[in-house]
MARGUPA-711871 format. One record per residue (C-alpha): x, y, z. Coordinates in steps of 0.05 Angstrom, whole numbers, m for minus. Example, Ala and Ser with C-alpha at 12.3 -4.5 7.8 and 13.67 -1.06 7.14 Angstrom:
BEGIN
246 m90 156 $
273 m21 143 $
***
This chain:
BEGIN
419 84 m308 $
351 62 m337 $
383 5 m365 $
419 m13 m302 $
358 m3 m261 $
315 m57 m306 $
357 m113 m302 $
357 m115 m223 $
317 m181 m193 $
253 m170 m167 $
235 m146 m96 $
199 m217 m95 $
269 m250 m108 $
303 m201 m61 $
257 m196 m2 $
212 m250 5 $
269 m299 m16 $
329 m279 38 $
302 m213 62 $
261 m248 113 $
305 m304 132 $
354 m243 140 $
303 m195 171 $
263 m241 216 $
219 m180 230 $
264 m140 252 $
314 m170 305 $
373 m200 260 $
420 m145 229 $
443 m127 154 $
487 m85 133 $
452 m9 117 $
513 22 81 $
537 m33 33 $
600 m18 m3 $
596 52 14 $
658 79 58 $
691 32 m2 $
671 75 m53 $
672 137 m27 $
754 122 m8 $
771 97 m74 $
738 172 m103 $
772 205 m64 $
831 162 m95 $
818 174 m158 $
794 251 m171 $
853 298 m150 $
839 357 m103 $
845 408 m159 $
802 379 m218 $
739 346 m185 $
706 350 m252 $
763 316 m294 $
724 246 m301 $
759 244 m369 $
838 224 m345 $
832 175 m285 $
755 146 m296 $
742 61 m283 $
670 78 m321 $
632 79 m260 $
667 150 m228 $
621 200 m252 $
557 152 m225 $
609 148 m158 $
615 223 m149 $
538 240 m157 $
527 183 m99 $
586 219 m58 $
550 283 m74 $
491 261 m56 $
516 239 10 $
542 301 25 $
481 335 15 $
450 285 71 $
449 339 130 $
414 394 94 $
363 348 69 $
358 316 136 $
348 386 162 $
286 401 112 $
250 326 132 $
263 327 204 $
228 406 202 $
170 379 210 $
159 369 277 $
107 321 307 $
46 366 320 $
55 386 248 $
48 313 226 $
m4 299 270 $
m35 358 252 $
m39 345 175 $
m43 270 185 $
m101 277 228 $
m159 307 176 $
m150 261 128 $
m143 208 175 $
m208 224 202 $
m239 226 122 $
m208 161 111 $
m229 132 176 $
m297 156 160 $
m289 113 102 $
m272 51 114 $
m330 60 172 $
m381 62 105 $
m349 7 77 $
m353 m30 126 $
m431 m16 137 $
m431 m32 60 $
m397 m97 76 $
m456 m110 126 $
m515 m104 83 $
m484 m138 21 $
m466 m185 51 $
m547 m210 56 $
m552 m199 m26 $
m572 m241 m74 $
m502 m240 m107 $
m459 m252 m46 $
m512 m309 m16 $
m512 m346 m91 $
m429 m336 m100 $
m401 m338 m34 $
m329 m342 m70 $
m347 m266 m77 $
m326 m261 m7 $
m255 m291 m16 $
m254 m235 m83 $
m264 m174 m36 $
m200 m170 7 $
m164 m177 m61 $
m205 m129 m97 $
m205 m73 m45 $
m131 m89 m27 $
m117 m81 m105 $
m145 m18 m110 $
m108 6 m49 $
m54 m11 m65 $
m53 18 m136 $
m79 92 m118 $
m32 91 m56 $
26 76 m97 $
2 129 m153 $
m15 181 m93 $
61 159 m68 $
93 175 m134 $
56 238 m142 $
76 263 m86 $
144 246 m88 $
142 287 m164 $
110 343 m126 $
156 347 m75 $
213 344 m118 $
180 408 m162 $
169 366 m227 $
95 377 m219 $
102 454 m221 $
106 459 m297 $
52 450 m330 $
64 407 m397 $
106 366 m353 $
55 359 m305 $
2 342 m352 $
50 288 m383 $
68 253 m310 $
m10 256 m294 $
m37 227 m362 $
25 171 m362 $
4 151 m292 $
m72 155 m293 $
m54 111 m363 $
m18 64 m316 $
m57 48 m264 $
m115 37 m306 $
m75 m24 m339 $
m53 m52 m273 $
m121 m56 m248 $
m148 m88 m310 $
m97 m136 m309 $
m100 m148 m237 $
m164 m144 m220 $
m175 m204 m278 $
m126 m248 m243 $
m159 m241 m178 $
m231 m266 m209 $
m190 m315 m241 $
m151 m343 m176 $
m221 m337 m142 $
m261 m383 m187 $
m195 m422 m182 $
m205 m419 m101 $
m279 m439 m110 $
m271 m492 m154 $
m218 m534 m107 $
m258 m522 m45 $
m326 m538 m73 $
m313 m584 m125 $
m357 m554 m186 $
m342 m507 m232 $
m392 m458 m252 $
m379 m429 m325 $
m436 m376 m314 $
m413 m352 m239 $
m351 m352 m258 $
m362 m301 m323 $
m407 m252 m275 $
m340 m254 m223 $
m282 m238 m271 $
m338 m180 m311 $
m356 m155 m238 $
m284 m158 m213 $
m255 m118 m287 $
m308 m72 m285 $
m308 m55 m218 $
m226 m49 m227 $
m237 m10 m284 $
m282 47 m264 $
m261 52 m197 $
m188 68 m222 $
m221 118 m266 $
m254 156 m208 $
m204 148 m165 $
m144 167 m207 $
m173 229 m218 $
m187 252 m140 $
m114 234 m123 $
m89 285 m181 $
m131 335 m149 $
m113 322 m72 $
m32 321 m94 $
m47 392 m139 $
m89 415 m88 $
m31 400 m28 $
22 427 m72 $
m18 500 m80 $
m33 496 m10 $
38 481 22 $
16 414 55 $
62 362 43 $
16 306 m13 $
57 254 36 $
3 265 95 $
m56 285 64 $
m51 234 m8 $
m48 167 28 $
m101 166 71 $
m155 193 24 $
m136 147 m26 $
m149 85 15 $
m203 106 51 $
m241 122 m22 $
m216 59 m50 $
m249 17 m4 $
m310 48 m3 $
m319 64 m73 $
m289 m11 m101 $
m344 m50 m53 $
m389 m12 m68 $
m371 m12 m145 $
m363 m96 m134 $
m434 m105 m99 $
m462 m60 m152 $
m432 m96 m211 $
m440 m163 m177 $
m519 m163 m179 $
m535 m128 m239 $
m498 m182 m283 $
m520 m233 m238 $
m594 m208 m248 $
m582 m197 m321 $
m623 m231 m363 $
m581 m241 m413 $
m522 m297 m398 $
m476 m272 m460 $
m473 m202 m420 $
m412 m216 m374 $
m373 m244 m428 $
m381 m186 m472 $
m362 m133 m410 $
m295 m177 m406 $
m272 m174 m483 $
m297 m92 m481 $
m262 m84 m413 $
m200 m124 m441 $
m197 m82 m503 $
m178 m19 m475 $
m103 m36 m440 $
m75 m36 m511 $
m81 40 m528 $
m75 54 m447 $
m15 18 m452 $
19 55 m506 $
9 115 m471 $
48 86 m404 $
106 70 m449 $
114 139 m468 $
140 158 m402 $
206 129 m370 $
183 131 m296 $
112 92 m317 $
152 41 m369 $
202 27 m319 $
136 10 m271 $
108 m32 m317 $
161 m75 m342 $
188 m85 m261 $
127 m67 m216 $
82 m127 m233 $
108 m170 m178 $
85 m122 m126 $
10 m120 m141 $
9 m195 m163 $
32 m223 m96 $
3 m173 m57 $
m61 m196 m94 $
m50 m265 m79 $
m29 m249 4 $
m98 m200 12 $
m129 m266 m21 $
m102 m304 32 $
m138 m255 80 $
m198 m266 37 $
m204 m344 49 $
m196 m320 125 $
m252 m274 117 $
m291 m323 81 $
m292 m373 143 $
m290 m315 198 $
m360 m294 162 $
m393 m355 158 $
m375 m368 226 $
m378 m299 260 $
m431 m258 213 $
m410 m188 263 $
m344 m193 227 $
m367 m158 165 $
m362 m92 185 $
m301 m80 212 $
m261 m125 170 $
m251 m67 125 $
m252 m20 186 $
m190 m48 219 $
m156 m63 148 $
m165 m3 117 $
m139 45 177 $
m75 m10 186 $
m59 2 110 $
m73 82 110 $
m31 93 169 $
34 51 143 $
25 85 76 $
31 149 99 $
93 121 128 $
123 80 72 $
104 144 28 $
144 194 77 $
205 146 78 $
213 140 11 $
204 212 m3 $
264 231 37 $
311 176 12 $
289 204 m62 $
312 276 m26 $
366 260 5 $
406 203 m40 $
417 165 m99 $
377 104 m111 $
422 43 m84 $
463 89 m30 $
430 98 41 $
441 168 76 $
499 177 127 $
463 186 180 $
441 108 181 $
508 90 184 $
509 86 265 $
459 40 257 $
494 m19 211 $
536 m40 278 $
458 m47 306 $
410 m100 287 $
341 m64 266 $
295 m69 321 $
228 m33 334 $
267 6 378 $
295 43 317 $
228 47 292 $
199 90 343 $
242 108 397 $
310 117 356 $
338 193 355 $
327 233 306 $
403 227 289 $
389 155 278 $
313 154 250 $
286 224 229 $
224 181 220 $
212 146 288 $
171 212 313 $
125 200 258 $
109 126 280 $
100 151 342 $
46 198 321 $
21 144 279 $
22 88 319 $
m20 137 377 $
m77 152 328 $
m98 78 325 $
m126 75 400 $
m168 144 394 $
m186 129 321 $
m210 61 331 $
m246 87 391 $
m284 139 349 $
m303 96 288 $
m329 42 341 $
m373 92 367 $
m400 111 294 $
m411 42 283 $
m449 28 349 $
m491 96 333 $
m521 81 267 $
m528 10 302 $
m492 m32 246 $
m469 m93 246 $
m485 m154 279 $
m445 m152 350 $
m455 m116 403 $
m401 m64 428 $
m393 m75 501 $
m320 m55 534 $
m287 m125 538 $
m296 m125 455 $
m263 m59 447 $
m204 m73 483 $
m201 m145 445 $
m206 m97 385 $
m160 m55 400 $
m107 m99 415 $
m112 m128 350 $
m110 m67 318 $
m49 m43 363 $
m8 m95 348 $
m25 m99 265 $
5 m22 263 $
62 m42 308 $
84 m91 263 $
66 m57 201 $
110 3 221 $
167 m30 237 $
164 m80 180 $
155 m17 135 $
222 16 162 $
263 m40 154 $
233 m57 78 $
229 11 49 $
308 21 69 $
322 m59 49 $
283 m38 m23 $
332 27 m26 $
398 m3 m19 $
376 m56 m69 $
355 m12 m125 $
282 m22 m121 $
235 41 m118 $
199 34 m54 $
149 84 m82 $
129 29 m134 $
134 m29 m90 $
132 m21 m14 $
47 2 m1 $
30 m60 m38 $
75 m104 10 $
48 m69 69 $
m25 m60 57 $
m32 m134 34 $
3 m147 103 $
m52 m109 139 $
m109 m146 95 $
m83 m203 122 $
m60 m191 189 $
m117 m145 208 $
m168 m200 186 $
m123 m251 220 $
m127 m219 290 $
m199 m189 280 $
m224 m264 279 $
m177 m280 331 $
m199 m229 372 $
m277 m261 356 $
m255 m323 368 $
m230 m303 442 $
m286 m269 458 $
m334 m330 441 $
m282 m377 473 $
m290 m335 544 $
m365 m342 545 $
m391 m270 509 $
m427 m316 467 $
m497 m278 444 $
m529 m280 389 $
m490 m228 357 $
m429 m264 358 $
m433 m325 329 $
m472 m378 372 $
***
């Protein structure tokens, strides 16, 4: 199976190349069930009443792999019965603490945002700027998808033994530590790359203090982080909260926080340094260390298998949140009140379709083999996938729409709270009268809209294709928000200037 699973293409190759001319977000159809009534028929052909377990007489080399994906199926309706248990105040309920914690968070970053933004390192290397959507997406991304496929482990009971649990934790902490090495030196690298083309000049010495700020930053922060989201999925699993709700948000409200303020840190100490051959020589330490961490990944099947096919998730998504940062980087220079809540509106858009994505992909992992969709989406493949399905479909159709609901409501009273923090410490640099809220609030509205529904219709489209959406969907998604959410948030600016709110705080 291993073997099978590594020579599938890409979820680059299959979604971004005909998912979305297929998909068109969400109102052309494709076929949820695949080949399976086919197969299920011709095992029912094959394996006589009386000797289910026979595989050895009347076998075509795929029937045993056939039977455990009929078995599977039959199974659907008890493990429907355990997700759809939950009822919405529960979700709400255990979404809504950590919601507030990460909210919380991205408030800070964003008042980090706002006074870096005025330091030395970020006024002498404004590419910095275009380097922080990646950065903070990267990190995101990478403890989202290691709090996703902790908590899928933990819900599955494989984090309940102790050497075992030891060996998944190590393995994965291992992991992510490479990816954000690697990753966070190809988004210094496409920065300088970004700075270069639009200025013209090429700076050898800013461009040594990006990539060691960027690697070091990527570094420690996965260090620090790692270890809180192997606490808050041990902690969840002792305390009979489902990791799904409570994992997520933490981890990207944390991220954000603790990788600007990591990158602002980093940033001006090296550019302050006295010493120019100090940046280089963070880069070859910081560089030396994914050998032995890599090893160590290897060991384990579930990380190897990540690291040989989950690269393209984390590169593209790097080079989409990049995308948002060139956004960012004009939205600032034009609009300086942008700076905090760019990570404000990002961050909450990401944390909320995690917990999603994270929840989804838990329950195909309960309920079915990787490749075969449950029965009870087969009513649907005669549908196209709308965002009716994604929040409004029964729970015979989508066990998961009540969840987006719940979601999806949070954004408005959220927003409205984390507005009000912001407006009470006074940070930032625009006022906070009621026609800016509700321009806010749109935008932020219709980001989770999208995300949801996007996130419904990729983590099934990743399933039936093989593809772990653990691994590969909350990279997708966030980078999504990064860019969408900084999109619409200068958008939303741009109206408000356009219409004549045009104080000093905005941007005149």
């Amino acid at each position: 199976m291993q073997a099978e699973l590594n020579t599938h293409p890409t979820v680059l190759d299959r979604f971004l190349v005909n998912g979305f001319s297929a998909v068109h977000f969400g109102y052309d159809c494709f076929d949820l069930n695949g080949s399976y009534d086919q197969e299920a028929t011709e095992l029912t052909r094959l394996i006589p009443s009386d000797d289910k377990n026979d595989y050895s007489l009347k076998t075509d080399g795929n029937l045993e792999q056939k039977e455990s994906e009929v078995k599977a199926d039959f199974s659907v309706s008890a493990a429907v019965s355990q997700v759809t248990a939950e009822k919405p105040w529960m979700i709400g309920i255990q979404v809504c603490i950590p919601f507030l914690i990460a909210g919380c968070g991205t408030v800070l970053a964003g008042i980090v945002l706002d006074i870096v933004q005025h330091w030395e390192v970020f006024v002498q290397l404004p590419e910095i700027f275009i380097l922080v959507p990646a950065l903070l997406g990267l990190k995101g991304n990478l403890e989202m998808t290691l709090a996703s496929r902790l908590s899928t482990l933990a819900n599955l009971g494989k984090l309940d033994r102790g050497r075992e649990k030891w060996k998944q934790v190590v393995s994965n902490l291992s992991l992510i530590q490479v990816q954000a090495c690697v990753v966070a030196f190809l988004a210094a690298v496409f920065t300088v790359v970004l700075g270069w083309v639009s200025d013209g000049k090429l700076r050898p010495t800013h461009a040594m203090i990006l990539i060691a700020s960027s690697l070091t930053t990527g570094s420690v922060a996965s260090f620090i982080l790692g270890g809180v989201m192997v606490t808050v999925v041990l902690l969840s699993r002792v305390m009979k909260i489902n990791p799904d709700n409570v994992a997520t948000p933490i981890a990207a409200s944390l991220g954000d926080l603790t990788t600007l303020a990591f990158l602002a840190f980093f940033g001006n100490m090296f550019l302050r340094s006295y010493h120019v051959w100090v940046p280089p020589l963070v880069i070859v330490l910081v560089l030396f260390l994914i050998p032995p961490l890599l090893m160590v990944s290897l060991k384990n099947p579930s990380t190897k298998y990540v690291l040989i096919e989950g690269w393209s998730p984390v590169i593209f998504s790097m080079l989409i949140s990049s995308a948002g940062g060139c956004i960012l980087g004009f939205a600032v220079y034009r609009f300086r009140g942008i700076a905090v809540f760019q990570p404000v509106i990002n961050g909450i858009g990401g944390n909320l379709v995690a917990v999603q994505a994270s929840r989804i992909a838990t329950s195909l992992h309960r309920e079915c083999t990787l490749g075969v969709l449950p029965s009870h989406l087969k009513k649907l493949s005669s549908s196209c996938i709308n965002p009716y399905y994604t929040f409004f479909g029964s729970r015979e159709f989508n066990s998961h729409a009540s969840a987006a609901r719940v979601l999806l409501f949070l954004v408005i009273p959220g927003h409205l709270l984390f507005l009000y923090m912001i407006h009470s410490v006074r940070a930032g640099h625009t006022t906070i009268s009621l026609l800016f809220a509700v321009s806010f609030l749109c935008a932020a509205v219709f980001q989770e809209a999208v995300l949801l529904h996007i996130c419904f219709v990729m983590v099934h489209y990743m399933w039936k294709n093989k593809i772990d959406p653990d691994n590969s969907a909350i990279p997708y998604l966030t980078a999504l928000g990064d860019f969408l959410g900084t999109g619409l948030l200068a958008l939303a600016f741009q109206f408000m200037y356009i219409i004549g709110d045009r104080d000093s705080d905005i941007g005149d």
